[in-house]
C-alpha positions in Angstrom: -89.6 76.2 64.5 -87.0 74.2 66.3 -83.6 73.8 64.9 -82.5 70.8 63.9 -78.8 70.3 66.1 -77.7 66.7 64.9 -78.3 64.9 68.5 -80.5 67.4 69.4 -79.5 67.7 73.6 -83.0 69.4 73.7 -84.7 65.9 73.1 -83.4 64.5 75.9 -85.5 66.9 78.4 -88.7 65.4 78.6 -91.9 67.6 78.2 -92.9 66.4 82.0 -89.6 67.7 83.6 -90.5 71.3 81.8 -94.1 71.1 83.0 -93.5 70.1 86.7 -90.3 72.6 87.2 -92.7 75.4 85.8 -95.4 74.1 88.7 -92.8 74.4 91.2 -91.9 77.6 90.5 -95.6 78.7 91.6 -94.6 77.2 94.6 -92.0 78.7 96.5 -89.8 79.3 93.4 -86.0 77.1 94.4 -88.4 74.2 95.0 -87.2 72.1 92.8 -83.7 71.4 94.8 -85.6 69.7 97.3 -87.6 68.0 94.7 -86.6 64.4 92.6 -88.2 64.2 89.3 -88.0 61.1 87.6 -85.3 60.3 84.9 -83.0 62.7 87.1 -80.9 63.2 89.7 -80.0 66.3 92.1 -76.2 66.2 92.5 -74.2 68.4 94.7 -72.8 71.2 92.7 -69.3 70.8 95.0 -69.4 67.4 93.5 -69.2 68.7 89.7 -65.7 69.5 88.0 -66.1 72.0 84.7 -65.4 70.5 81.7 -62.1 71.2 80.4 -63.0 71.1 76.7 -65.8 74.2 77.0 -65.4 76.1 73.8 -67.0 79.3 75.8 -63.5 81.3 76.4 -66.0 84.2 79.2 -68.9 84.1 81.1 -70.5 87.7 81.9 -70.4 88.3 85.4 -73.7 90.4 84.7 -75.9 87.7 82.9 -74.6 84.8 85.3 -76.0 87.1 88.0 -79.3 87.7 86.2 -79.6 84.0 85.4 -79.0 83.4 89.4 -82.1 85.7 89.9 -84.3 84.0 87.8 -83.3 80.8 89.5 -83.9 82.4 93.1 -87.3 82.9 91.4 -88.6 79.6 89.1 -85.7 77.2 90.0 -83.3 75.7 87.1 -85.7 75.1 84.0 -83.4 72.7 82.7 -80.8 70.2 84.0 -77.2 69.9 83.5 -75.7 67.5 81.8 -72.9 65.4 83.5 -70.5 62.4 83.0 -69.4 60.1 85.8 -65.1 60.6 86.6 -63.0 58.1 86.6 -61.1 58.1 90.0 -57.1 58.8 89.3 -54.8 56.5 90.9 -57.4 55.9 93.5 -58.2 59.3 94.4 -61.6 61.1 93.5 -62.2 65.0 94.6 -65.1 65.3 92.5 -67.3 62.6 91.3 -68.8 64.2 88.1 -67.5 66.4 85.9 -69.6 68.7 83.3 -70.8 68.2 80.0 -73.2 71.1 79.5 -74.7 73.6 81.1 -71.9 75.9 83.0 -73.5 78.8 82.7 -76.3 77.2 84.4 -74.0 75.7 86.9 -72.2 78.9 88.2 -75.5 80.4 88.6 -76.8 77.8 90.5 -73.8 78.2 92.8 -74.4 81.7 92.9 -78.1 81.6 93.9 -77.4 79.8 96.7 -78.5 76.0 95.5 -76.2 73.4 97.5 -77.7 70.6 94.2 -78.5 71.5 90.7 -80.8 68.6 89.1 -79.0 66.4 86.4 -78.5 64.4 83.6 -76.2 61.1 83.7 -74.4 60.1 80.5 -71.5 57.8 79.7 -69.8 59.9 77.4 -66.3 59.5 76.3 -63.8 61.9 76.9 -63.0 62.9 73.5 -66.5 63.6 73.4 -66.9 66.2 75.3 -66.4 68.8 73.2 -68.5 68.1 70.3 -71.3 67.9 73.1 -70.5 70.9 74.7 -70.6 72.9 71.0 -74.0 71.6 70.3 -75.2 72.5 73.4 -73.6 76.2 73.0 -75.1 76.4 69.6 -78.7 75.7 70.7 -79.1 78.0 73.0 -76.4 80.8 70.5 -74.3 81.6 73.6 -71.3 81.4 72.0 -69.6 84.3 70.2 -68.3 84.0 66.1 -64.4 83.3 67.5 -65.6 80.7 69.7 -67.4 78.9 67.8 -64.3 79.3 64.3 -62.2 78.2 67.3 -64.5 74.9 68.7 -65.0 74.0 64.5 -61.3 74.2 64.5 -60.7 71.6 67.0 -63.4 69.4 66.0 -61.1 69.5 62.8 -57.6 69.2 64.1 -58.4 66.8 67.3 -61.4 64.7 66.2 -60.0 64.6 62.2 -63.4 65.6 61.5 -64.2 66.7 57.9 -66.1 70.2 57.6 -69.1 68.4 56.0 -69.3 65.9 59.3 -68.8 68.8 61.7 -72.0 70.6 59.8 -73.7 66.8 59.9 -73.6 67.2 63.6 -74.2 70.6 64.6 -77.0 70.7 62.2 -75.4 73.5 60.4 -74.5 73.7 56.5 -71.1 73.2 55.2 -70.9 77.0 54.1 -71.4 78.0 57.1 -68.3 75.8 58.9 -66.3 76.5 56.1 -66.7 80.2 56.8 -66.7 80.6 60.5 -63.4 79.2 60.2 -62.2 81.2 57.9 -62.6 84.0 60.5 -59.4 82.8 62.4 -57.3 84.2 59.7 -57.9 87.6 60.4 -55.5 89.4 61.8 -55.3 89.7 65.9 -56.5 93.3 65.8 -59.6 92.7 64.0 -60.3 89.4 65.6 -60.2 91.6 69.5 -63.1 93.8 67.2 -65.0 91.0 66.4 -64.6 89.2 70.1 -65.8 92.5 72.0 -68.4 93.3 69.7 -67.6 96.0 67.8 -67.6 94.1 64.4 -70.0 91.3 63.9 -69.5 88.1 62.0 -70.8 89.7 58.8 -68.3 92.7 58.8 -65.7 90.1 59.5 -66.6 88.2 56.6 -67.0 90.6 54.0 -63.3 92.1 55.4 -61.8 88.3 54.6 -62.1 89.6 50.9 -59.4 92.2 51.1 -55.7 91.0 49.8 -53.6 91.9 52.4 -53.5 92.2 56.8 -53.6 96.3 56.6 -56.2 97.0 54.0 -58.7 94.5 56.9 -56.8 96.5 59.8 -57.7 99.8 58.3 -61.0 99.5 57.1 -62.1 97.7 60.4 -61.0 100.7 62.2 -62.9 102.8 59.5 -66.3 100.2 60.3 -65.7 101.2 64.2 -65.3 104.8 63.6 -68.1 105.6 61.5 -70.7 102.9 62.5 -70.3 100.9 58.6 -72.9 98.5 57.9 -72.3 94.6 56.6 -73.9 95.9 53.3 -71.0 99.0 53.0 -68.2 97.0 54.0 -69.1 94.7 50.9 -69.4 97.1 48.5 -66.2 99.2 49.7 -64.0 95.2 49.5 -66.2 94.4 46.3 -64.7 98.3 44.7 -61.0 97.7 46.0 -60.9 93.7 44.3 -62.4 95.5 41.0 -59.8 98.0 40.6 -56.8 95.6 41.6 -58.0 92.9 38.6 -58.0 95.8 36.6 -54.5 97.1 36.9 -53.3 93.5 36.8 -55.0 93.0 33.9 -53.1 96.5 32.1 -49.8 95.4 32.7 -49.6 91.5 33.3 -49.5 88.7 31.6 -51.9 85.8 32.9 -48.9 83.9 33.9 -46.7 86.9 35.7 -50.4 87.9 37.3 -50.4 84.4 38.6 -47.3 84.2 39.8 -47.7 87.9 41.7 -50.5 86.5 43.8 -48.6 83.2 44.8 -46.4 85.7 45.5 -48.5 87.8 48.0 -50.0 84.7 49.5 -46.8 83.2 50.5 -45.9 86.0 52.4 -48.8 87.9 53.4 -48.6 90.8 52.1 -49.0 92.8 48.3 -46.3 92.0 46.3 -45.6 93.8 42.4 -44.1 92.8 39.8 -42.8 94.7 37.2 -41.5 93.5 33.6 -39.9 94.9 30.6 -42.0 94.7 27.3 -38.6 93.8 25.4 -35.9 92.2 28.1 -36.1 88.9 30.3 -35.0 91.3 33.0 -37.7 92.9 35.8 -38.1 93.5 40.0 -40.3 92.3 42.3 -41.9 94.8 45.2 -42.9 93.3 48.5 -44.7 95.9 50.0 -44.7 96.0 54.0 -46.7 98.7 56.1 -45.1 98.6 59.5 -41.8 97.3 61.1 -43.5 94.8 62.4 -44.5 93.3 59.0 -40.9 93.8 57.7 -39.6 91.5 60.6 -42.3 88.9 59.6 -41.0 88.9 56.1 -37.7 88.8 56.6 -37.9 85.8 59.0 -40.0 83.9 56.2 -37.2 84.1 53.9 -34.8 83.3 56.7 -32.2 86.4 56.4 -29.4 86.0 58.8 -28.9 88.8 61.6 -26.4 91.6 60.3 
């Protein structure tokens, strides 16, 4: 079933550019840089810029080289997507620069192809990157960070609600809502999720826990013993039980209230203890590394001693 991806960059490949690449193939397999299908154009890949919005932060040098084989073999099964440049104060070192389709591009290069068989749009700069994160979506080539971070900017940059972003990525609001969410992770567990060793699922589920150490710890525990999605959940799901039930022991709804503003403002668990029969008590910010205390500190702007 295809996916429905708001402009849908599949629809503009026509059927007929599919079929006669495919025939080409079966003919000498790179014929189709010599070849000029309608509705196209072959363009010089020295003549293509990247596009400086690509929400892909890596390529793998391994799958750019076995996408350059397959090309050696069948050609480029899909064209690039480009954007004419406008010439800067009268001088032009490349004429295009990319919308889509790097990956494609650099292994293009790599195969040996001098021109890689485009696409011409007007497309306006600001553009570019909601193009390019459709494009990356389609085909899933981008990893969980990338994408929080390219729904981030459509965000911050475009002023795009979460509920337009989803509109045109052909994605539910949910699902926007938390992939962002992911960015607030802290940096150790976000270098997990970006080399693999946590997936988007374990990330989520970790987003439950109150404070930066408890998702630091127990994504080292998810590393070290191999921890499923499903495990992860019900270990977050035990640890928010038993904390609303010593709240709910010794704190008022109010003081409970107030301890969890508390912890939010400053990122970390913060107690508080009262006296049943005195307006006095003491508040505990708990930190869990030097670090963390240096963090706190500078949020309540202490002066050096």
């Amino acid at each position: 079933m295809k996916k429905a991806l708001g402009r849908g960059l599949s629809s503009l490949i026509p059927d007929s550019y599919i079929n006669e690449n495919q025939e080409s193939s079966s003919l000498g397999g790179t014929a189709l840089s010599e070849k000029v299908v309608q509705g196209f154009e072959l363009i010089p890949i020295s003549d293509i810029a990247p596009n400086p919005d690509q929400p892909r932060e890596g390529f793998s040098p391994e799958g750019i080289e076995e996408l350059a084989m397959s090309i050696k073999e069948k050609g480029v099964l899909q064209p690039v997507i480009v954007k004419k440049r406008i010439a800067s104060e009268g001088v032009e070192t490349k004429r295009y620069e990319l919308v889509c389709g790097e990956r494609r591009l650099k292994a293009a290069l790599l195969s040996g192809l001098e021109k890689i068989p485009a696409i011409v749009k007007e497309i306006a700069q600001s553009d570019l990157l909601e193009w390019a994160l459709v494009e990356n979506i389609q085909r899933e080539d981008l990893n969980p960070l990338e994408e929080a971070r390219a729904f981030e900017r459509l965000m911050v940059e475009r002023s795009l609600s979460q509920e337009e972003i989803a509109k045109r990525v052909g994605k539910n609001r949910t699902t926007i809502t938390n992939s962002v969410r992911l960015l607030r992770l802290p940096e150790e567990v976000l270098g997990c999720v970006r080399d693999g060793r946590l997936t988007a699922g374990h990330a989520r589920a970790l987003l439950g826990l109150f404070t930066a150490d408890q998702q630091v710890q127990l994504s080292r525990k998810i590393v070290k013993e191999g921890l499923s999605v499903r495990q992860v959940e019900d270990t977050v799901a035990r640890s928010a039980r038993k904390r609303r039930a010593r709240m709910a022991r010794r704190l008022s709804p109010e003081i409970a209230d107030l301890e969890v503003r508390l912890a939010r403002l400053f990122g970390t668990e913060v107690r508080i203890f009262t006296s049943k029969n005195s307006k006095q008590g003491r508040i505990v910010i708990h930190y869990f590394s030097l670090d963390e205390l240096d963090r706190i500190l500078s949020q309540v702007s202490l002066p050096p001693g």
